[in-house]
N, C-alpha and C positions, 0 to 999 in steps of 0.2 A: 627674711634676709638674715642669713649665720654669719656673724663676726665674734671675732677675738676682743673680750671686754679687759679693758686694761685702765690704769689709773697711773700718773705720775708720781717714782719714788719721793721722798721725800728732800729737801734740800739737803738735807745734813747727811742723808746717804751716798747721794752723788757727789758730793763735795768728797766725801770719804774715797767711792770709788775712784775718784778721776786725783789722789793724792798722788802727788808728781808727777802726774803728767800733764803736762803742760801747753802741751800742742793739740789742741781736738779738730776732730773732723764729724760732721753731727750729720746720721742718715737719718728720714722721715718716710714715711709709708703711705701712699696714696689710695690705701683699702681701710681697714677696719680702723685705725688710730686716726685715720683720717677726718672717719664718719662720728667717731667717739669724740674728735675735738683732744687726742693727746699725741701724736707725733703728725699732723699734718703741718702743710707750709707755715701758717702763724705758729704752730707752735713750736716747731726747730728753729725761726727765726728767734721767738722769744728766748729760747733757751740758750741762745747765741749773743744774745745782748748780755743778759745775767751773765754767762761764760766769762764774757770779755769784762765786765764789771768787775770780776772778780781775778781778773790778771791774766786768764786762759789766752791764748792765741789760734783763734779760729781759724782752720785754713782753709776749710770749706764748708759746704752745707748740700744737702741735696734731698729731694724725695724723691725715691723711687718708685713705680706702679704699684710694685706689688711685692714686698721682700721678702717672702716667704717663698720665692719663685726660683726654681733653678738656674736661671738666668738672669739671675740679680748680678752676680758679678761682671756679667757681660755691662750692665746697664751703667755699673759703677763706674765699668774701662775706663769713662774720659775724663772719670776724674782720681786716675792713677798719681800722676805725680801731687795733686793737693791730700792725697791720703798717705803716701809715700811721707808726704813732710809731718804728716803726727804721731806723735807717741801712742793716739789711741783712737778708735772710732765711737762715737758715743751713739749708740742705736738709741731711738723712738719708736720702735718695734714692738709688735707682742711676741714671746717667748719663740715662735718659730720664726719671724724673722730673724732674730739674734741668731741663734741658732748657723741656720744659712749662711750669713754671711758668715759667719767665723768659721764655720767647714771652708766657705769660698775661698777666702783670704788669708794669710799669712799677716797677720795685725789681732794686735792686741782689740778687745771687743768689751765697752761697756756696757750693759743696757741701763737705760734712763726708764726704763717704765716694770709694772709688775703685771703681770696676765692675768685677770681674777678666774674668768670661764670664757667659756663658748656660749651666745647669748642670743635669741632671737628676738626681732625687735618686733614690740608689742604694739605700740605707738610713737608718737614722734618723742624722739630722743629719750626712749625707755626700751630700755635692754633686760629681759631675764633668762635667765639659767634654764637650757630646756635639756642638755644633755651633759652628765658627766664622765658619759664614755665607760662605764664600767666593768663592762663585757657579759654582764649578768641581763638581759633586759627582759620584762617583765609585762610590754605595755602591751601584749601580742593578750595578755588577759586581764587588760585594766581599762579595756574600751581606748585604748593609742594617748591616755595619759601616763604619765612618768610617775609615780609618786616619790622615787630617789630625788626628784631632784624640787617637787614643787611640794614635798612636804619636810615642813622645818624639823622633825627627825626622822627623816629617811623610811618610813614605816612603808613594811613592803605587805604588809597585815595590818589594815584600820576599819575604820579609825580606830583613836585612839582615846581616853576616857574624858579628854579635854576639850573636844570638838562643844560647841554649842551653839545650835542654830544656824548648822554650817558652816559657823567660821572656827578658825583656829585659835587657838588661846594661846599660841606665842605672839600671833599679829590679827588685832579682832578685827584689821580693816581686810584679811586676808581669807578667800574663801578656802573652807578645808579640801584640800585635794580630794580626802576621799568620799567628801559627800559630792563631789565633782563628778567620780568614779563611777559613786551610785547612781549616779541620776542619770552619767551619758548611758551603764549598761541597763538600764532599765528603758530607757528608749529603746536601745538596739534588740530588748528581748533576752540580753544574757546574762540577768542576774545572778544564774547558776555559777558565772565565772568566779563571784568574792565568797566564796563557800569553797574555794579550793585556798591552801594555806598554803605557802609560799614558805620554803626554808630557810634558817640564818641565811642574810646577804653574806656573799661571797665577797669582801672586797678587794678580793683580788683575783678578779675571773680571769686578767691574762696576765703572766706571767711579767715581773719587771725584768727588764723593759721591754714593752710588744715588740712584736714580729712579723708579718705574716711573708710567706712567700709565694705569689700567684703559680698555679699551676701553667705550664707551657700549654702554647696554642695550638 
């Protein structure tokens, strides 16, 4: 399962962002903030009591399915005139939810949260980094491991002189990626693949900000 990994900003941030305005309206997300425990129903409500604690005037609340969804502002409709009465909307979103609704709507848009990655969950309530999208990828001769994103400097050529006993020597609880590498292509038979050297990472294989445009049907 691929979800948006996100953390709540800090109080003194949000205070900052939501300075004079007075009126909020606080959306929550029924997918990945949900499942992470930082804009689901308990947590838009919590963030609605502190709100009001601190003199804000809540006018609404709500989670929606899915706010990353183009049909997010359909979902908001019915509750037009309680967002019509704030100064601001305070998303619980990760960065594409935000996003969204602020293309959607004509209202001011805060987000309450920060996006860290895009995170596949490993075990129960353990999220890591499987992809960072970089346009470059690499795994097509790394036996379908990443090492951008599961080795703690990016080495797209390893290891590197710090490996020992296959772990990593930034995190010794941490197996090295690329004694990972070695050992799935050495099952599969394709050890010939880490003898081919890999040039500077590009990091910026597509152009800011991507693009693409589907060809017609």
């Amino acid at each position: 399962m691929i979800r948006s990994i996100t953390q709540l900003k800090s109080e003194e941030e949000i205070d900052r962002l939501l300075e004079g305005l007075m009126r909020v309206f606080i959306v929550g997300c029924g997918t990945c903030v949900t499942l992470t425990h930082t804009g689901g129903e308990p947590e838009v409500t919590a963030m609605n009591e502190s709100l009001s604690k601190k003199g804000k005037l809540i006018t609404g609340q709500t989670v929606v399915p899915v706010a990353c969804d183009n049909l997010t502002s359909d979902m908001l409709g019915e509750f037009g005139p309680q967002m019509d009465q704030s100064d601001a909307l305070l998303i619980m979103t990760c960065a594409f939810g935000v996003q969204t609704i602020a293309r959607q709507l004509k209202k001011m848009v805060v987000p309450a949260l920060d996006t860290l990655f895009i995170g596949k969950e490993t075990g129960p309530g353990e999220f890591n980094e499987v992809c960072i999208q970089c346009g470059t990828c690499i795994i097509g001769e790394t036996g379908g491991i990443c090492p951008v994103t599961s080795c703690h400097k990016g080495l797209v050529n390893g290891p590197c002189g710090g490996t020992d006993n296959g772990k990593c020597e930034i995190d010794r609880r941490k197996d090295c990626v690329w004694t990972m590498i070695y050992n799935r292509l050495l099952d599969l038979g394709r050890l010939d693949s880490m003898r081919i050297i890999q040039p500077p990472r590009n990091h910026l294989g597509e152009p800011t900000p991507g693009k693409m445009i589907l060809p017609e049907a």
